[in-house]
C-alpha positions in Angstrom: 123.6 -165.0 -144.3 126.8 -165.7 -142.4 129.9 -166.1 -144.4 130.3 -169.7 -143.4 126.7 -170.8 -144.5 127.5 -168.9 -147.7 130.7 -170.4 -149.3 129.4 -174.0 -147.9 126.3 -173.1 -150.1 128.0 -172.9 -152.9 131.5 -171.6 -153.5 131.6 -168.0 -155.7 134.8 -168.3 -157.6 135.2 -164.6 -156.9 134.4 -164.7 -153.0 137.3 -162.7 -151.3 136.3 -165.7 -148.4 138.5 -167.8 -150.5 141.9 -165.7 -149.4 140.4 -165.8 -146.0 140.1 -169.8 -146.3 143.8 -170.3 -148.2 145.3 -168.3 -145.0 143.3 -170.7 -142.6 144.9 -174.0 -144.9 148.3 -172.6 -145.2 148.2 -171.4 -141.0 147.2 -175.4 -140.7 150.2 -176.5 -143.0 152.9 -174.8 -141.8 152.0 -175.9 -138.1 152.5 -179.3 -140.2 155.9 -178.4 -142.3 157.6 -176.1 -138.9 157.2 -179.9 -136.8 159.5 -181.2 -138.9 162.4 -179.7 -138.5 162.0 -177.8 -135.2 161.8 -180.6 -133.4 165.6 -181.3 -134.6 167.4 -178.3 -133.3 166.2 -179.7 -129.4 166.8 -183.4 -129.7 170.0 -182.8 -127.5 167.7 -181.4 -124.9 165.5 -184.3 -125.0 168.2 -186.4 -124.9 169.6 -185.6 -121.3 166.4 -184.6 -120.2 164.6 -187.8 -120.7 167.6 -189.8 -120.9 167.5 -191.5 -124.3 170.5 -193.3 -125.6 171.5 -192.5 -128.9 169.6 -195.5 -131.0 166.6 -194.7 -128.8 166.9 -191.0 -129.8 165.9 -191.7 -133.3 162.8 -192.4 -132.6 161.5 -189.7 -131.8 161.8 -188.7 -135.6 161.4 -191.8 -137.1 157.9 -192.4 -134.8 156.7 -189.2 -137.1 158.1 -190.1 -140.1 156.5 -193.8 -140.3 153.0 -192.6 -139.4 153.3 -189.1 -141.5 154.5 -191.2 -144.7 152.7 -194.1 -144.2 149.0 -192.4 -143.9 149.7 -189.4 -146.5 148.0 -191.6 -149.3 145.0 -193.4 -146.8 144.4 -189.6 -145.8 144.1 -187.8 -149.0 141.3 -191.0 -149.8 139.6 -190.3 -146.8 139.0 -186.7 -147.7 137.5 -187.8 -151.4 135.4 -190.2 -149.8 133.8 -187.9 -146.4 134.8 -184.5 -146.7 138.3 -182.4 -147.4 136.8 -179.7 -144.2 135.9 -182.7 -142.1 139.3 -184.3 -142.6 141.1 -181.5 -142.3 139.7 -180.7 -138.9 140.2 -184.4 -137.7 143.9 -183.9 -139.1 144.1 -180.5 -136.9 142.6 -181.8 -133.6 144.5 -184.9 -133.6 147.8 -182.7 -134.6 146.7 -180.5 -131.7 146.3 -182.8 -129.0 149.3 -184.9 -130.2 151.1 -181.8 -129.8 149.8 -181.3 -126.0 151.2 -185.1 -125.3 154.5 -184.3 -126.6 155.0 -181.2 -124.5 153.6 -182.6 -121.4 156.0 -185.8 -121.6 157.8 -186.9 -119.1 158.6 -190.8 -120.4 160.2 -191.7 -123.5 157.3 -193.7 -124.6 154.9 -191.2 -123.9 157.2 -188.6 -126.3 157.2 -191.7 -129.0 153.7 -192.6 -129.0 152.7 -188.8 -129.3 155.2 -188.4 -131.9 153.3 -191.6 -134.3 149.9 -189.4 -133.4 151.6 -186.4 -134.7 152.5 -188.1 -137.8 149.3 -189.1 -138.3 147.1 -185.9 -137.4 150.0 -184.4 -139.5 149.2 -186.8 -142.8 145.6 -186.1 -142.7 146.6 -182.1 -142.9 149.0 -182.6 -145.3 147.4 -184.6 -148.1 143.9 -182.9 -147.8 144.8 -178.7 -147.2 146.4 -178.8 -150.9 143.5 -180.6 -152.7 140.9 -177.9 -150.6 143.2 -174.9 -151.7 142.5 -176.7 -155.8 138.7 -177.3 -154.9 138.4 -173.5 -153.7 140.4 -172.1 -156.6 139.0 -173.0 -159.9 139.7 -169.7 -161.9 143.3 -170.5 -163.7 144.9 -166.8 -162.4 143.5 -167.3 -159.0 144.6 -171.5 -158.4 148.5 -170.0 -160.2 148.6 -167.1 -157.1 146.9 -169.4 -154.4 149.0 -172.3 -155.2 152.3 -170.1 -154.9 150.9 -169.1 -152.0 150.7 -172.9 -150.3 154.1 -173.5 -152.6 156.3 -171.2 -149.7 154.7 -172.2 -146.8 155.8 -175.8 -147.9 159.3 -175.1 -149.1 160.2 -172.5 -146.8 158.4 -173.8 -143.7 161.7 -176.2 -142.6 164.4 -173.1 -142.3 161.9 -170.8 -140.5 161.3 -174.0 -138.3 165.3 -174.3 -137.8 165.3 -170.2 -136.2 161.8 -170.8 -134.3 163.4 -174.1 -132.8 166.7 -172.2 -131.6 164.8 -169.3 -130.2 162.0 -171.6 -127.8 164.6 -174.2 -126.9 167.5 -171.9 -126.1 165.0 -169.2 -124.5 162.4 -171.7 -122.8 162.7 -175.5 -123.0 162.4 -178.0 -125.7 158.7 -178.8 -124.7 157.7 -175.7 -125.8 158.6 -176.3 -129.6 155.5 -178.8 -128.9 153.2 -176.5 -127.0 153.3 -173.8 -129.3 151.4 -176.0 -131.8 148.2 -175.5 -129.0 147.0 -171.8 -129.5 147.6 -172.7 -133.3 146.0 -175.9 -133.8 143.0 -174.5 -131.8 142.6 -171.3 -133.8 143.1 -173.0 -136.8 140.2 -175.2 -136.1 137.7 -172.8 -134.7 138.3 -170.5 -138.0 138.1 -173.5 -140.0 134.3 -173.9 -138.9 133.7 -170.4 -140.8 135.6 -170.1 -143.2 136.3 -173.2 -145.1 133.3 -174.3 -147.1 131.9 -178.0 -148.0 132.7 -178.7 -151.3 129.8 -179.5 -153.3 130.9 -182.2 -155.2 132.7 -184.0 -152.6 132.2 -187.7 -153.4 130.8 -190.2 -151.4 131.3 -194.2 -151.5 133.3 -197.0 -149.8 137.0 -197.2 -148.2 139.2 -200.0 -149.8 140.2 -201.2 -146.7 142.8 -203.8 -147.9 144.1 -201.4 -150.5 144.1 -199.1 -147.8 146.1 -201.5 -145.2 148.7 -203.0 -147.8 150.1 -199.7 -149.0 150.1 -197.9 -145.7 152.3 -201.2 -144.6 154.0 -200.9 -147.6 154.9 -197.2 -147.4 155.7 -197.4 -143.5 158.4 -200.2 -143.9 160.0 -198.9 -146.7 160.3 -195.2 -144.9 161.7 -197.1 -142.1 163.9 -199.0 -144.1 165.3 -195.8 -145.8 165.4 -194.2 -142.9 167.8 -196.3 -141.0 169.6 -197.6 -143.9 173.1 -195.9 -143.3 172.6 -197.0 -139.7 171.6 -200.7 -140.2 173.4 -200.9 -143.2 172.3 -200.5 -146.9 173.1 -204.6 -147.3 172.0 -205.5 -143.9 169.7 -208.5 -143.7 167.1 -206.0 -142.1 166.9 -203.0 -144.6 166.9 -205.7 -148.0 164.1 -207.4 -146.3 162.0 -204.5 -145.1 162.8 -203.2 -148.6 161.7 -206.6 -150.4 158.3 -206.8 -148.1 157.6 -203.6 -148.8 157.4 -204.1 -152.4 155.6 -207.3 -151.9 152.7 -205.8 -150.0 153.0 -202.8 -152.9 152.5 -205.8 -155.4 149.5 -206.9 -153.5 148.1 -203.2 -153.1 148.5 -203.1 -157.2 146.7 -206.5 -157.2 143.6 -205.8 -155.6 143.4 -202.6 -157.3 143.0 -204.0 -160.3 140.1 -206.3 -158.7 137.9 -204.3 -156.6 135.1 -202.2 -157.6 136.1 -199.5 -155.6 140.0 -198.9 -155.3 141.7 -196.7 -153.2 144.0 -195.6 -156.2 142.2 -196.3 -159.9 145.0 -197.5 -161.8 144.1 -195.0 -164.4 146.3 -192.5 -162.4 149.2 -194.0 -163.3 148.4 -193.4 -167.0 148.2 -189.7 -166.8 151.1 -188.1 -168.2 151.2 -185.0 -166.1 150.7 -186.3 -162.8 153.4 -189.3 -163.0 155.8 -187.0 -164.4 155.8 -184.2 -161.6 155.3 -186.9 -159.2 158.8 -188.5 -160.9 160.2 -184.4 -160.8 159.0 -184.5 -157.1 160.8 -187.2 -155.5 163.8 -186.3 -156.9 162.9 -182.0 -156.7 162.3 -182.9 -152.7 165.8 -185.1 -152.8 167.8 -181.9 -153.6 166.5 -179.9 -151.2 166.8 -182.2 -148.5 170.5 -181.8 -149.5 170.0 -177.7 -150.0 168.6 -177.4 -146.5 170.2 -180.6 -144.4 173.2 -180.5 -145.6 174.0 -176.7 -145.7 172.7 -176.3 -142.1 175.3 -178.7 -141.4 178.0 -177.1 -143.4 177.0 -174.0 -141.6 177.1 -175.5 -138.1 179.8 -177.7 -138.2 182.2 -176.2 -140.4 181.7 -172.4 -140.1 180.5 -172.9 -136.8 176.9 -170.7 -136.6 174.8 -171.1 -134.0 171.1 -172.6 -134.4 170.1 -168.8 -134.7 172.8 -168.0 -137.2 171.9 -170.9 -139.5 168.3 -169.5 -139.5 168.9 -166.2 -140.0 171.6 -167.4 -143.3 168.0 -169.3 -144.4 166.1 -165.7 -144.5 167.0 -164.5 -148.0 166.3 -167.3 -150.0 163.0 -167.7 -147.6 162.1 -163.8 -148.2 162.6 -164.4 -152.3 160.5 -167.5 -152.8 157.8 -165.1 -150.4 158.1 -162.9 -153.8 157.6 -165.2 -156.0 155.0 -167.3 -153.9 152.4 -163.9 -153.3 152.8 -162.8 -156.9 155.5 -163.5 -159.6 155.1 -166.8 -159.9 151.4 -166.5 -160.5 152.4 -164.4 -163.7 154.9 -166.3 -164.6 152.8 -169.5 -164.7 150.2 -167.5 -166.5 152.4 -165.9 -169.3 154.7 -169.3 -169.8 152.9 -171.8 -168.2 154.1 -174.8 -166.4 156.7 -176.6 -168.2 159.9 -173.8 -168.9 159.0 -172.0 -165.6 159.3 -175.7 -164.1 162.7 -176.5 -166.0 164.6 -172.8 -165.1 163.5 -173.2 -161.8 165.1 -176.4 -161.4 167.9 -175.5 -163.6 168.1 -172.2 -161.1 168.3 -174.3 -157.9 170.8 -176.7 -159.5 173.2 -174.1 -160.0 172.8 -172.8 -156.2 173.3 -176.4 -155.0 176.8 -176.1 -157.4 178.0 -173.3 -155.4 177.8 -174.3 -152.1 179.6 -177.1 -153.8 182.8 -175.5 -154.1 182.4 -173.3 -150.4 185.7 -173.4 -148.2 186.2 -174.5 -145.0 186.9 -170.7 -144.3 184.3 -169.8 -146.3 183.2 -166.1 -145.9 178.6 -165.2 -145.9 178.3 -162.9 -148.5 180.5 -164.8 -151.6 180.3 -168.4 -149.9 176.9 -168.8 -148.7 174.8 -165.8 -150.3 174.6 -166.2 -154.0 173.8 -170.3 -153.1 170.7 -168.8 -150.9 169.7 -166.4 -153.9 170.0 -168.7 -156.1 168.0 -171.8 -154.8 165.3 -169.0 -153.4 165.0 -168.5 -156.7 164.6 -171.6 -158.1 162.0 -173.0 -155.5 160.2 -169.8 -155.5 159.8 -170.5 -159.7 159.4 -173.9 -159.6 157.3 -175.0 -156.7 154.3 -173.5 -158.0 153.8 -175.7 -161.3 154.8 -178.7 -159.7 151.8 -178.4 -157.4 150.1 -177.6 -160.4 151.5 -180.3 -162.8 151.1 -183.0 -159.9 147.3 -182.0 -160.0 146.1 -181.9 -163.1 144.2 -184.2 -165.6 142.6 -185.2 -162.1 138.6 -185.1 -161.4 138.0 -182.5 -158.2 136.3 -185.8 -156.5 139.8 -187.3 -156.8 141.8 -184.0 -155.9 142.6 -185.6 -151.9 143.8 -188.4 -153.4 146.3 -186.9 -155.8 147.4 -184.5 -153.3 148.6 -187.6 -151.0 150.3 -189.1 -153.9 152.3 -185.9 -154.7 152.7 -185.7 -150.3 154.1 -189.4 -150.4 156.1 -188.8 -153.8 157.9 -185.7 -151.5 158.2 -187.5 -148.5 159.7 -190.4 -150.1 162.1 -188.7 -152.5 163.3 -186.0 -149.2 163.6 -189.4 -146.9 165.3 -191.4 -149.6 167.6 -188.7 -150.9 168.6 -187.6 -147.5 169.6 -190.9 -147.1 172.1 -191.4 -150.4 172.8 -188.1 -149.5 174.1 -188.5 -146.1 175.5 -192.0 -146.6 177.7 -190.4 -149.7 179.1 -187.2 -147.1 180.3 -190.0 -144.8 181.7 -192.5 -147.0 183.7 -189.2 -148.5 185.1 -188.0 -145.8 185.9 -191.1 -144.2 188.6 -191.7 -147.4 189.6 -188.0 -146.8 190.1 -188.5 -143.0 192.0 -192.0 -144.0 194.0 -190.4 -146.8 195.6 -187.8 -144.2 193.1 -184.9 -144.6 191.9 -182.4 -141.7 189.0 -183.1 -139.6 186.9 -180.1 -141.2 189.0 -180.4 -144.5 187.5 -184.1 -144.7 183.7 -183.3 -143.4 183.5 -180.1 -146.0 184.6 -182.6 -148.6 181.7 -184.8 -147.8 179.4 -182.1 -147.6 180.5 -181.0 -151.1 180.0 -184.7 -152.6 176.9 -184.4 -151.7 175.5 -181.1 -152.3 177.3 -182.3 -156.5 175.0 -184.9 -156.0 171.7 -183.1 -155.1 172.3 -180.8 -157.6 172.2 -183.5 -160.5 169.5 -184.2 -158.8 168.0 -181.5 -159.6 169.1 -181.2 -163.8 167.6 -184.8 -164.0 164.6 -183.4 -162.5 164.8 -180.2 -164.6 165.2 -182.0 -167.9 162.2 -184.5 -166.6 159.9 -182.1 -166.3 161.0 -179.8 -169.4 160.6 -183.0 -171.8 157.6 -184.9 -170.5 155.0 -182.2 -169.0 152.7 -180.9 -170.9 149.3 -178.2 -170.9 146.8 -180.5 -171.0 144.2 -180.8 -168.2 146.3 -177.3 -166.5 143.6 -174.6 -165.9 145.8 -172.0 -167.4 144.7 -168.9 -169.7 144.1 -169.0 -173.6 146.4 -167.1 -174.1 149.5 -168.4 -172.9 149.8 -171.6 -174.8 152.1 -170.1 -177.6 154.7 -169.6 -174.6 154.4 -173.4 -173.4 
């Protein structure tokens, strides 16, 4: 018997095809998290190469964003309803060939409409490759180590996609940050045939299509709205009533919830404690790292003046420590103290890095300015990433494990989009009053930078003391053991 018919037969819970599967899903995701930011470090090479003006330009991030935040939560539903393998390769292919379009452009449109696709096949991947990686792992030590595993590639993705971006663009040309997705996507989806399994008790039933259509509407004007909001303006006519429909069509969505037979989100989720408490650490966990990596990439590139490469490379020690922690320590420590205090130092941990890099100089000098910030939010995120994946997924039935993961996808991509946002908007409107009160040029933008970098790390205390207070064991495969240390 082949190893593919095997695992889809059944999965063994102690089947070393598992590992073999988690590489495959996290080779899949990190195709997904790298696409987000390396397509950054080349939009100046777009730019005079396709000619797009500088409102145009955005679009080519915001075409991804709408589609990847808007179709998180309809993809994750899609995978409880026909198959988390099935989706995933649909969410690969589509990724792939999006991917191909994007390199091979030579029109602005044609970039932007590949971009949306992206976004899309990118969703799909997203919300389904975290519920397969539960589904797969049912033994508590096992899920703990597997789920660190997927915990790097999604926190630690973005600053390897920062030095990948520098190296393809500067060495080749910007459509090869696209193209290198092709021999990926492909061998992704040809291992994916043998070595991800059909999960047995993948549900079957009905798609709420209106449930399905008002909160992907509702999700893709308010990431719009959020997105552009320092641009339009936070008062503008157009971001309060993207905002306000937004939350009108999310007041329908709740309405015909609560009235069909088969909903696209049972209500009932919103009354589990664990899940709408790390979904509540999430968004504002994902708003402080936005301002951990946006905002000190910037600090590094405009202030100290690194090049793309440089700011990569200062990104490698806190990306080599959460690897630690993500293939092994955070597994134990999950296991010994389970999810709540490792949660709360984490968080506490990163807080405290964000702080530092609060108070670096305008001359500010690698090893005591930018180092110990690195170490210290590498830390964090390497503790704390791996029981918020865990948190956001219990109390959940496994037929409901795609849906969950897109609401803990959206609850990121909502809180990094929204957070980025305040974030920004706050680093401007500082040093604007530094520039006007008679302060230098890189005096004024390091004094922005520093507002906000205050501000994400309150971020992450409120999200610390969240988590600490509210979470608790309940419905979190963990050992017998261990509760004393919860």
């Amino acid at each position: 018997m082949t190893l593919s018919s095997s695992i889809s037969a059944g999965i063994n819970p102690h089947h070393n095809g598992r590992w073999l599967a988690l590489m495959v899903l996290c080779l899949g995701s990190l195709m997904i998290v790298l696409d987000t930011t390396i397509v950054n470090v080349a939009l100046p090479s777009i730019r005079t190469d396709l000619g797009f003006s500088e409102t145009s330009l955005a679009w080519v991030v915001n075409a991804y964003l709408l589609t990847f935040g808007g179709f998180l939560l309809l993809g994750g539903r899609l995978g409880d309803l026909y198959g988390y393998r099935k989706l995933f390769l649909v969410g690969i292919v589509l990724f792939t060939l999006a991917s191909l379009s994007c390199g091979l452009a030579g029109t602005q449109w044609t970039l932007i409409v590949a971009r949306a696709l992206q976004g899309v096949g990118g969703a799909i991947v997203s919300a389904v490759s975290l519920s397969l990686t539960m589904n797969l792992f049912t033994e508590p030590a096992d899920r703990a180590k597997a789920m660190g595993v997927f915990g790097f590639v999604s926190a630690g993705g973005g600053s390897i996609g920062v030095l990948l971006g520098g190296l393809l663009t500067g060495t080749l040309n910007w459509h090869w940050i696209f193209l290198v997705n092709i021999p990926v996507g492909i061998l992704v989806s040809i291992l994916s045939f043998f070595l991800i399994p059909k999960m047995q008790d993948e549900a079957s039933g009905h798609l709420d299509v209106a449930g399905a259509v008002t909160v992907t509407t509702s999700l893709m004007l308010a990431v719009y709205a959020i997105v552009n909001g320092n641009q339009n303006g936070w008062t503008s006519s157009l971001t309060l009533g993207l905002l306000a429909a937004a939350a009108l069509l999310l007041a329908l969505f709740v309405w015909v919830e609560s009235r069909v037979q088969s909903p696209m989100i049972p209500l009932k989720f919103f009354r589990l404690r664990n899940v709408v408490t790390a979904n509540i650490v999430g968004v504002l966990w994902a708003a402080s790292m936005f301002a951990w990596f946006f905002i000190s990439a910037l600090y590094l590139q405009l202030v100290l003046g690194y090049t793309p490469l440089q700011v990569g490379l200062s990104f490698l020690p806190a990306n080599l420590i959460m690897a630690a922690f993500s293939l092994g320590l955070s597994a134990k420590i999950v296991m010994k103290f389970g999810i709540r205090r490792p949660l709360a130092i984490g968080l506490f941990t990163a807080a405290c890095g964000l702080a530092w890099f609060a108070r670096s100089p305008v001359a500010g000098n690698f090893t005591f300015d930018v180092l110990p910030g690195m170490i210290l939010l590498g830390v964090g995120g390497g503790i704390a990433f791996n029981p918020m994946l865990l948190a956001a997924m219990s109390d959940v039935e496994p037929h409901e494990s795609g849906l969950a993961s897109g609401i803990v996808n959206t609850a990121f991509m909502m809180g990094g989009a929204l957070g980025l946002a305040i974030l920004a908007s706050l680093a401007a409107s500082r040093t604007g009053s530094l520039v006007a009160a008679g302060s230098d040029h890189l005096v004024a933008l390091n004094g922005g930078y520093h507002a906000a970098f205050l501000v994400g790390a309150l971020f992450a205390v409120a999200a610390a003391i969240i988590g600490g207070a509210f979470l608790r064991i309940s419905g979190v495969p963990v050992s017998p053991d261990m509760a004393h240390g919860v």
